[in-house]
C-alpha positions, -999 to +999 in steps of 0.1 A: +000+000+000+028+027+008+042+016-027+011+026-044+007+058-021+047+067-036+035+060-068+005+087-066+025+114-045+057+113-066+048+100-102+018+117-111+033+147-107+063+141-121+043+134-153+024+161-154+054+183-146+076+169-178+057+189-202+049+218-187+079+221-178+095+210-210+067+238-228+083+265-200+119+251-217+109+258-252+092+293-245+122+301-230+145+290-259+120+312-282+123+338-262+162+340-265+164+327-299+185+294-299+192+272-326+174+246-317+138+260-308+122+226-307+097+213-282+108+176-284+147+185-277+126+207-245+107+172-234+135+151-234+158+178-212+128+180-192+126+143-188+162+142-180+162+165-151+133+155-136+151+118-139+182+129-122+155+150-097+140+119-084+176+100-082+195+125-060+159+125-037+166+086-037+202+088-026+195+120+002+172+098+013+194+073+024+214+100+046+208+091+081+188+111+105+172+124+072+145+145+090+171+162+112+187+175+079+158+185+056+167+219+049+200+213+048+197+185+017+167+201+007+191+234-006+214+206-015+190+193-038+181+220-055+212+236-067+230+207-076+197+200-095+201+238-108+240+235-114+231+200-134+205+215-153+225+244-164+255+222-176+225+201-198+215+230-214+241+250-220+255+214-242+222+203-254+215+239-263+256+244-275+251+279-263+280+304-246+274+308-209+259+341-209+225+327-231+228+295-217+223+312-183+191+334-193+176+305-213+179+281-179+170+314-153+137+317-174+131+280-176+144+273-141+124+300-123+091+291-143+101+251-133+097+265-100+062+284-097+050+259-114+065+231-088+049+254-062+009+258-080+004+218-090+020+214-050-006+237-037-037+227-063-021+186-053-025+191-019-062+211-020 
């Protein structure tokens, strides 16, 4: 039973999250002009991250006295989820730091508020 309540608390939203999130990816490559502008290339970052997002919760799971440390690997979590997702774009995208940087901001911060809205409307 906890298997299937995992399943529904961590999944499902993961699933709906890819393509928003991938959509929030390709907006953001239209909006600085990239080569490649396509929403597929955008899915399968998104899927990638959100891959790697779900693996580095697996592994800070198994620190011990987890709870104690929440914030800590929380923050943890995030930028080296940030710092990882920059590097994939910036190669995926083969853009110089400075767009590479503006293209993931825009993504990254949208990723974000929309983390926080299907969190809130999830947990209505």
């Amino acid at each position: 039973m906890a298997n299937i309540a995992w399943l529904i608390e961590t999944l499902i939203p993961i699933i709906i999250l890819i393509p928003l999130s991938a959509l929030l990816l390709f907006a953001s490559t239209k909006l600085f002009k990239t080569k490649d502008q396509r929403y597929l290339t955008a899915l399968k970052m998104s899927a990638v991250v959100y891959l790697i997002f779900l693996v580095l919760g697996a592994v800070l799971a198994f620190i011990p006295n987890f709870i104690f440390y929440l914030t800590y690997v929380f923050i943890a979590r995030f930028i080296v989820l940030g710092v990882i997702a920059w590097l994939l774009v910036k190669r995926w995208y083969d853009l110089d730091v400075k767009q590479s940087l503006f293209v993931f901001g825009v993504w990254y911060l949208g990723d974000i508020v929309l983390n926080w809205i299907l969190n809130y409307a999830y947990n209505i």
